[in-house]
GURODO-998508 format. One line per 2 residues: number of its first residue (from 1); their letters; for each residue z, y, x of N, C-alpha, C, O. Coordinates in steps of 0.1 Angstrom, whole numbers, plus 5000, padded with zeros to 4 digits. Example, Ala and Ser with C-alpha at 12.3 -4.5 7.8 and 13.67 -1.06 7.14 Angstrom:
<rs>
1	as	5078/4943/5132/5078/4955/5123/5078/4967/5132/5085/4967/5142 ~ 5071/4978/5128/5071/4989/5137/5079/5000/5129/5080/5011/5134;
</rs>
This chain:
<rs>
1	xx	4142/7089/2589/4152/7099/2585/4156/7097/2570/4147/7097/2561 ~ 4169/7096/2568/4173/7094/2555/4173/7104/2547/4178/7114/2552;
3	xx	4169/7106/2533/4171/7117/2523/4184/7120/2524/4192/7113/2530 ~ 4186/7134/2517/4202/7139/2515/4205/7133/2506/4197/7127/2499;
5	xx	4223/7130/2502/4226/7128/2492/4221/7139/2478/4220/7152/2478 ~ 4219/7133/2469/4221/7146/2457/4228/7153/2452/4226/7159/2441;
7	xx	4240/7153/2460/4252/7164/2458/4251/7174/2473/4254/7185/2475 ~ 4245/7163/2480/4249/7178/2492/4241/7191/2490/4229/7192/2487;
9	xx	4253/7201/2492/4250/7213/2491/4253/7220/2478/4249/7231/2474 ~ 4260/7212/2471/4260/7215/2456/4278/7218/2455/4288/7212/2459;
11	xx	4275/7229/2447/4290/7230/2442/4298/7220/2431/4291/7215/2421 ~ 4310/7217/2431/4317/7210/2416/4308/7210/2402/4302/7201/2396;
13	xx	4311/7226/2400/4307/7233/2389/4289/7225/2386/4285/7220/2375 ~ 4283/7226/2396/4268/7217/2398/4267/7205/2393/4258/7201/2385;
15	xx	4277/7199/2398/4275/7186/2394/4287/7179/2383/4290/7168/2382 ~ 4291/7191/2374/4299/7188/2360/4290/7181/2349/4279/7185/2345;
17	xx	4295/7170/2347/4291/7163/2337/4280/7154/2340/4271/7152/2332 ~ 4278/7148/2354/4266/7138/2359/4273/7127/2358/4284/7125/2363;
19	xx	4268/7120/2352/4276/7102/2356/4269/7096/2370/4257/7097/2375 ~ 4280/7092/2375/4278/7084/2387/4286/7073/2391/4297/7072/2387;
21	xx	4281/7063/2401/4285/7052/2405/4296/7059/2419/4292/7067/2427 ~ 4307/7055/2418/4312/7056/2436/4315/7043/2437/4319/7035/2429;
23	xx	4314/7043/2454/4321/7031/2456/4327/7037/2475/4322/7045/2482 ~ 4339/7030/2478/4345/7032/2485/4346/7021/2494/4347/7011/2487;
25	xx	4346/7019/2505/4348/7014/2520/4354/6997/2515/4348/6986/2515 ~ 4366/7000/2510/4373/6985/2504/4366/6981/2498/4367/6969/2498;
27	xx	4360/6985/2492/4347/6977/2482/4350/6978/2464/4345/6972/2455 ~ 4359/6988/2464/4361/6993/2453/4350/7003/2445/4345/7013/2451;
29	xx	4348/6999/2432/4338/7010/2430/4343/7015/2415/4352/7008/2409 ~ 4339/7023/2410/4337/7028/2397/4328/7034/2393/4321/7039/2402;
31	xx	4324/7038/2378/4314/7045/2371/4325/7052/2360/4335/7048/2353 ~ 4318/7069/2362/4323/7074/2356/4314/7090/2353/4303/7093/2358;
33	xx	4322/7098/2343/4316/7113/2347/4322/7124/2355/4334/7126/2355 ~ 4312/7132/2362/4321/7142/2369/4327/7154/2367/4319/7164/2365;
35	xx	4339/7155/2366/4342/7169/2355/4344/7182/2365/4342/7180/2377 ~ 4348/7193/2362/4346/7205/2368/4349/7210/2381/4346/7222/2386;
37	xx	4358/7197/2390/4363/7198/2402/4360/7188/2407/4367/7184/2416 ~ 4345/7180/2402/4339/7173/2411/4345/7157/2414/4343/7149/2423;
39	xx	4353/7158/2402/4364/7143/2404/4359/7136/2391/4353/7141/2382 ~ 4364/7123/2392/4363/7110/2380/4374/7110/2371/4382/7101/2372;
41	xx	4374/7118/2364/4390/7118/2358/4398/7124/2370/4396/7133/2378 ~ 4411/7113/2365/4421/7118/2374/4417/7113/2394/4423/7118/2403;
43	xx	4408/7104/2395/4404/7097/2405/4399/7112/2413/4390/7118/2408 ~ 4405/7116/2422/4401/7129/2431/4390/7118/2447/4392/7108/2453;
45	xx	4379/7129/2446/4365/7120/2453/4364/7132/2461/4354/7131/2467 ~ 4371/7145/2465/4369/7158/2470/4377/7165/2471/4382/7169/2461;
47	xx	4380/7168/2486/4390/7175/2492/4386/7198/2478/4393/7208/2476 ~ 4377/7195/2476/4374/7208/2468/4382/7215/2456/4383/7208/2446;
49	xx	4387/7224/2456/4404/7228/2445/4397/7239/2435/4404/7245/2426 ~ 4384/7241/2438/4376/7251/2428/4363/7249/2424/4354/7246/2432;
51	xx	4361/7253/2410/4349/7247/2403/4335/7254/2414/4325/7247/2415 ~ 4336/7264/2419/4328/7273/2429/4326/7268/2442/4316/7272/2449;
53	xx	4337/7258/2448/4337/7252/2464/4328/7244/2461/4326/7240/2450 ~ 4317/7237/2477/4306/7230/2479/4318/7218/2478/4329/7219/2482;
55	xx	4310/7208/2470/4309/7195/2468/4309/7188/2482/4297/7189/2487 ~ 4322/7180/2492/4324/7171/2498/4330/7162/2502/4340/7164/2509;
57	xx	4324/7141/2496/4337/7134/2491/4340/7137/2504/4335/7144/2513 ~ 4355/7127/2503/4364/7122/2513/4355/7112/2520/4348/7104/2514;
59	xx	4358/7113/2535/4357/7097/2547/4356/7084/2538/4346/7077/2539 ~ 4367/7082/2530/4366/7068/2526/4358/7060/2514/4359/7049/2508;
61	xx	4345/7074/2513/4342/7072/2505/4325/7066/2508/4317/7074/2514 ~ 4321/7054/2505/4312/7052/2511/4299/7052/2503/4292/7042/2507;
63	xx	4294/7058/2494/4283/7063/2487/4292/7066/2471/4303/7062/2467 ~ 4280/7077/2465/4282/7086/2452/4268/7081/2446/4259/7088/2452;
65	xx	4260/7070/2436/4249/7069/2432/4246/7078/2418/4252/7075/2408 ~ 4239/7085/2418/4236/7093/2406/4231/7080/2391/4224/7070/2392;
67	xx	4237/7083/2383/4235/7069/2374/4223/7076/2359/4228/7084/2351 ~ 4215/7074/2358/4202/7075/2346/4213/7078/2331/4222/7070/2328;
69	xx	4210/7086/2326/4214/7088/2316/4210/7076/2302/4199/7072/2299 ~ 4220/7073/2297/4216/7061/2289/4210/7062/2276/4211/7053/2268;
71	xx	4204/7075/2272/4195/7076/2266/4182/7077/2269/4174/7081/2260 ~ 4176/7074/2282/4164/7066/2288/4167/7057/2296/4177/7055/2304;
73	xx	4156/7051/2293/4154/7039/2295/4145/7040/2310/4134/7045/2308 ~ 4147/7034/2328/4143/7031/2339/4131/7030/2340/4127/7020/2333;
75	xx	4121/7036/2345/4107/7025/2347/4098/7023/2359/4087/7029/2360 ~ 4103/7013/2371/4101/7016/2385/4088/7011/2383/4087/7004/2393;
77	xx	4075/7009/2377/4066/7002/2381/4057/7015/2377/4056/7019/2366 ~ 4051/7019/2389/4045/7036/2386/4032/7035/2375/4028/7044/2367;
79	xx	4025/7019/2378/4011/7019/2367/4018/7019/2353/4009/7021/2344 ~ 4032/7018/2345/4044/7016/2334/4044/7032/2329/4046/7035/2318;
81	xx	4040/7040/2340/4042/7058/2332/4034/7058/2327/4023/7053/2330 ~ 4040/7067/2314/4029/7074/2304/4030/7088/2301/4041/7094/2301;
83	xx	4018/7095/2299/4028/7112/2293/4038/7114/2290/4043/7104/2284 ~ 4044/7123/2290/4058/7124/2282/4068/7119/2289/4079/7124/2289;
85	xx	4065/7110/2294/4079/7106/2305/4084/7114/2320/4077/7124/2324 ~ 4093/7111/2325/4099/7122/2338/4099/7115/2349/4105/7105/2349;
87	xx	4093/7120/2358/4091/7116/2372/4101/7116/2378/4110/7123/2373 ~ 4104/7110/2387/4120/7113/2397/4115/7110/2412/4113/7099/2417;
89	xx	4114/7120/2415/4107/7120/2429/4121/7113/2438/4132/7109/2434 ~ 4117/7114/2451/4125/7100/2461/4137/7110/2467/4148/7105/2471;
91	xx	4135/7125/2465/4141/7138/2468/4153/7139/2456/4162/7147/2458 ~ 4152/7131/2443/4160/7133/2431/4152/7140/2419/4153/7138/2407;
93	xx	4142/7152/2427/4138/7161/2417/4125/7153/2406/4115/7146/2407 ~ 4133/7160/2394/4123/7155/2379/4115/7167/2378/4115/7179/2382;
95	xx	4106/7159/2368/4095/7168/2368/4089/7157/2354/4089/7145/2354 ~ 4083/7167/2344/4076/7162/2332/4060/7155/2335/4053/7161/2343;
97	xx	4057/7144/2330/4049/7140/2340/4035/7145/2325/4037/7141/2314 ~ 4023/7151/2329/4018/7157/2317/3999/7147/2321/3990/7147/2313;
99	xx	3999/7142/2329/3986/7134/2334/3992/7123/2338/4004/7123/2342 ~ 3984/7113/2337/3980/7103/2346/3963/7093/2349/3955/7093/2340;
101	xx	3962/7089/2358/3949/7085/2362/3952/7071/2375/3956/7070/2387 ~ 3948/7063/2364/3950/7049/2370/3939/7048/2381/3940/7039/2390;
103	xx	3926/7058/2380/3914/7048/2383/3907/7054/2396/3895/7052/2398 ~ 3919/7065/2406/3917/7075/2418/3924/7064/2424/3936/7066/2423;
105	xx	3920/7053/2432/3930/7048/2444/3928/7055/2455/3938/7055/2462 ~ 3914/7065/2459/3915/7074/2469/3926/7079/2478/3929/7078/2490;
107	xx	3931/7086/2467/3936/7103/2466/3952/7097/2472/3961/7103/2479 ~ 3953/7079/2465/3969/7080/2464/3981/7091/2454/3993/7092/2455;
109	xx	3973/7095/2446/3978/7104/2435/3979/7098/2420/3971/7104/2413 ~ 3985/7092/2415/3984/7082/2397/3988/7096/2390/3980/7101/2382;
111	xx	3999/7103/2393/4004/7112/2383/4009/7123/2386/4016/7125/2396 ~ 4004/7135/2375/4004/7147/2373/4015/7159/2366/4015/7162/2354;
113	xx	4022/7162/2375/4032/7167/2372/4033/7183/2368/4028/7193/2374 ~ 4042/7183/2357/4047/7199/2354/4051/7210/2364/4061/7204/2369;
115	xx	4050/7216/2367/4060/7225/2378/4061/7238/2374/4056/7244/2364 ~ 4069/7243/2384/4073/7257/2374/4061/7267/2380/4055/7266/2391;
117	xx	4060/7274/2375/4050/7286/2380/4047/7296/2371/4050/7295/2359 ~ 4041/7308/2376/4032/7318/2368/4026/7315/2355/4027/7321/2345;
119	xx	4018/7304/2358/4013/7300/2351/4016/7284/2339/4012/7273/2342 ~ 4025/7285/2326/4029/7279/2321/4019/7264/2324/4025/7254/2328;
121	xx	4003/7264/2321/4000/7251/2323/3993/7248/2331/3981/7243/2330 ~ 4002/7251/2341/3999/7250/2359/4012/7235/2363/4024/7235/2362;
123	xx	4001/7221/2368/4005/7213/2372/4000/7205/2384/3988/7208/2388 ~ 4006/7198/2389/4000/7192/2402/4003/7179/2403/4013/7174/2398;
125	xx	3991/7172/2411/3991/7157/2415/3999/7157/2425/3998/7164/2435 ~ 4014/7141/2423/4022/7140/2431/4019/7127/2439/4017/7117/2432;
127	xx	4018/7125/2453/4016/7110/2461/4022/7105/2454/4033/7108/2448 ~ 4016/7094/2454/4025/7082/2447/4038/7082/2458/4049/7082/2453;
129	xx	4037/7082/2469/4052/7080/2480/4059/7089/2478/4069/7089/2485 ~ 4058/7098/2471/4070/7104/2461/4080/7099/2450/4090/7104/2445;
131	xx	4070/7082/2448/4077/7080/2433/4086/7069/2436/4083/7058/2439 ~ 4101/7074/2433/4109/7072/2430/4111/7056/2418/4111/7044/2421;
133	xx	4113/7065/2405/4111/7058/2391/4105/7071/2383/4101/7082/2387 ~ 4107/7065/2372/4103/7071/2355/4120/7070/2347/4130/7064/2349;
135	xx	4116/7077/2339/4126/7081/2326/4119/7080/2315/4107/7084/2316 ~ 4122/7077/2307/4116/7076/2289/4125/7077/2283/4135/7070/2283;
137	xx	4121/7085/2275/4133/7088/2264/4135/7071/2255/4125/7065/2253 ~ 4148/7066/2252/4149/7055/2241/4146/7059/2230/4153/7068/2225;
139	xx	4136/7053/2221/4138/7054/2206/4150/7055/2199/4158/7046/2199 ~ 4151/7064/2193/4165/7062/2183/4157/7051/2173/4145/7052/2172;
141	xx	4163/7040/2168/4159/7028/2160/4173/7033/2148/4181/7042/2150 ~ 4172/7024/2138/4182/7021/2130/4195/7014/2136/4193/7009/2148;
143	xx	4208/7013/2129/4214/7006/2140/4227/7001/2130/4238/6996/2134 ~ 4222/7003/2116/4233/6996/2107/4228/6997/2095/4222/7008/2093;
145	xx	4227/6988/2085/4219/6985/2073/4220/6997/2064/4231/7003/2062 ~ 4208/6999/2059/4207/7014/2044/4192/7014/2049/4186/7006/2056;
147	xx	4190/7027/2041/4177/7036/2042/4176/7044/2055/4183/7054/2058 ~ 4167/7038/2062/4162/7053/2071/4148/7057/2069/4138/7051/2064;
149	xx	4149/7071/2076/4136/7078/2077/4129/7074/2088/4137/7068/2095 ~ 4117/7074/2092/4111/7072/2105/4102/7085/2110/4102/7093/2101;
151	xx	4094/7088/2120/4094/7100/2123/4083/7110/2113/4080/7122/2114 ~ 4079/7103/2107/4066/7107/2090/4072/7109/2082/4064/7110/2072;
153	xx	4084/7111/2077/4097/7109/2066/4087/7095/2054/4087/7096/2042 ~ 4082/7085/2060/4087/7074/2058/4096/7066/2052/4101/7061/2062;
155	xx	4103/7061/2041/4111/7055/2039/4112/7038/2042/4104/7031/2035 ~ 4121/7030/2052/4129/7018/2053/4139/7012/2051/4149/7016/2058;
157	xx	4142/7003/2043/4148/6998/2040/4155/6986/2050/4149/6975/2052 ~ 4167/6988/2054/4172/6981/2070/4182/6972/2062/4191/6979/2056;
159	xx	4184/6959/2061/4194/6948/2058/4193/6939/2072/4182/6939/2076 ~ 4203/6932/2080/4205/6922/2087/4198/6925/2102/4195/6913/2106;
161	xx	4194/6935/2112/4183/6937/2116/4170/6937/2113/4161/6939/2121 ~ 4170/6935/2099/4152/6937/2094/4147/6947/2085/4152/6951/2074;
163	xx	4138/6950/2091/4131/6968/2079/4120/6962/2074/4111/6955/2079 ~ 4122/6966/2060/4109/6968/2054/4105/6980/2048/4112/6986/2040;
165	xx	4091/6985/2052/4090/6999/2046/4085/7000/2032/4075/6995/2027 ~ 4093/7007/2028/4099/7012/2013/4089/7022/2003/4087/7021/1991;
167	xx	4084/7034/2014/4074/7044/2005/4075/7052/2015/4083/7059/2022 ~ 4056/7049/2014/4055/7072/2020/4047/7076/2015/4045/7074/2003;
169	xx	4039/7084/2022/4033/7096/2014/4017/7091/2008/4010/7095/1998 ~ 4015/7083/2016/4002/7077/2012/3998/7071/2005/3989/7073/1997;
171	xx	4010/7057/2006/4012/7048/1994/4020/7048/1983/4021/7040/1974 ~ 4026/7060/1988/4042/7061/1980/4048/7049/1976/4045/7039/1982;
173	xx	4059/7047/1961/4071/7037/1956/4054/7020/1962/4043/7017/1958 ~ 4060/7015/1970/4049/6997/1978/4057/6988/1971/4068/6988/1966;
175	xx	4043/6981/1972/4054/6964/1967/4058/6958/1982/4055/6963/1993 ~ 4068/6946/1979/4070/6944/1997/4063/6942/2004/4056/6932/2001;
177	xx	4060/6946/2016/4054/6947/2030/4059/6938/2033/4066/6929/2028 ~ 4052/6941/2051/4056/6931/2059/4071/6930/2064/4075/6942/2064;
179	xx	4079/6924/2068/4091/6925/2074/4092/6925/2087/4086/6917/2094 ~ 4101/6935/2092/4094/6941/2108/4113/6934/2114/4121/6929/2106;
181	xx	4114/6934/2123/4125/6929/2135/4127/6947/2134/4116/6952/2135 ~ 4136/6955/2131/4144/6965/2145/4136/6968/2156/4130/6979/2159;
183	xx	4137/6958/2162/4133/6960/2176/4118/6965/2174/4112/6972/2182 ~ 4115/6962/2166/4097/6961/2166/4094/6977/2165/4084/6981/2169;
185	xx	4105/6987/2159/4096/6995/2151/4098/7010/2159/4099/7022/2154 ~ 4097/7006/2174/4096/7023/2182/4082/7031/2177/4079/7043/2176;
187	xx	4076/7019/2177/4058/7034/2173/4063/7041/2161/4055/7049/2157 ~ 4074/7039/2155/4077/7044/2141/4086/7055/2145/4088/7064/2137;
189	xx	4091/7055/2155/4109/7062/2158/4108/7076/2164/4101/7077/2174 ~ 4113/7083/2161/4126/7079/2161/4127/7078/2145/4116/7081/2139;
191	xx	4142/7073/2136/4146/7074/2130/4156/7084/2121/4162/7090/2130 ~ 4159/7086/2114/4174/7090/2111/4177/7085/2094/4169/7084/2085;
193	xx	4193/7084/2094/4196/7073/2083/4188/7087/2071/4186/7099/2074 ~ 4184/7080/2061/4183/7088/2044/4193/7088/2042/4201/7079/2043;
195	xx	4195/7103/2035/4207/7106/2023/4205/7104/2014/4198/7113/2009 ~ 4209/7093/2004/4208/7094/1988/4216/7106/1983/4228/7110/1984;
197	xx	4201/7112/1973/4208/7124/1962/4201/7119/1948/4190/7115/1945 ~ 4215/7122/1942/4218/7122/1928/4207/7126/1923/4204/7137/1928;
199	x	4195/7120/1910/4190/7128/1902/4196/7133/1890/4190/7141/1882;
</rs>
């Protein structure tokens, strides 16, 4: 038995502002966002004329893929989750994932999920044949040369893709350090640029 799609049963108004993949019968496809009548732009995907009518494409339409927000980053290999990241069950539904436990092969349970309830830190172990993927938030990094902060108000100094850190609270005004890659410095991130003020 196949899952539902993740729009069935959902109104327009529901599904404003999801990006998604369509692709159609000819073998035409696009990626786009859905705006308040359930369409890609001007591309109409739904006989539907009000933001309140249920969501249903047209015949020629031969799948709608829900597409990952591109401020996280995928992670299908379930032993790859860590706290903090979002479950995506095989149903679509997310859920904050607040445990995990590599070392129950028993149970068939790795991770421990948020759910809503009475009780704010009330959570439950999900089958692994629930899991879908993961979500992780991306580090915001630097992403053009100056000073940035990192998440300790840290100071770096970013030239060419390379940071060197500059002063913090421990060491305060350093001689030069090590020189890090960009890429290297998510245990540090997020980031945001420094504002130089006048003394």
């Amino acid at each position: 038995m196949s899952e539902k799609p993740f729009w069935a049963g959902k109104t327009c108004k529901e599904l404003e502002g999801l990006r998604v993949k369509i692709a159609w019968d000819n073998g035409d496809t696009l990626t786009s966002t859905l705006n308040l009548f359930g369409n890609a732009g001007q591309c109409e995907l739904s006989p539907a004329r009000h933001p309140a009518a249920t969501f249903a494409p047209y015949a020629d339409i031969k799948s709608i893929e829900l597409l990952d927000d591109p401020k996280y980053e995928r992670i299908d290999d379930i032993h790859d989750v860590c706290e903090g990241d979002i479950f995506v069950a095989t149903n679509g539904n997310k859920f904050s994932v607040v445990a995990v436990d590599f070392d129950d092969d028993e149970t068939d349970c790795t991770l421990a999920v948020m759910v809503q309830a009475e009780d704010p830190d009330f959570h439950a172990w999900m089958f692994n044949s629930n899991f879908a993927y993961a979500l992780r938030l991306k580090p915001k990094l630097p992403d053009h040369d100056g000073l940035w902060l990192d998440k300790d108000d840290a100071i770096w100094q970013v030239y060419d893709h390379q940071a060197i850190p500059v002063y913090d609270d421990a060491d305060g005004w350093g001689v030069q350090r090590e020189i890090f890659s960009v890429s290297q410095l998510g245990q540090y991130a997020p980031f945001r640029p420094a504002k130089a003020v006048e003394a």
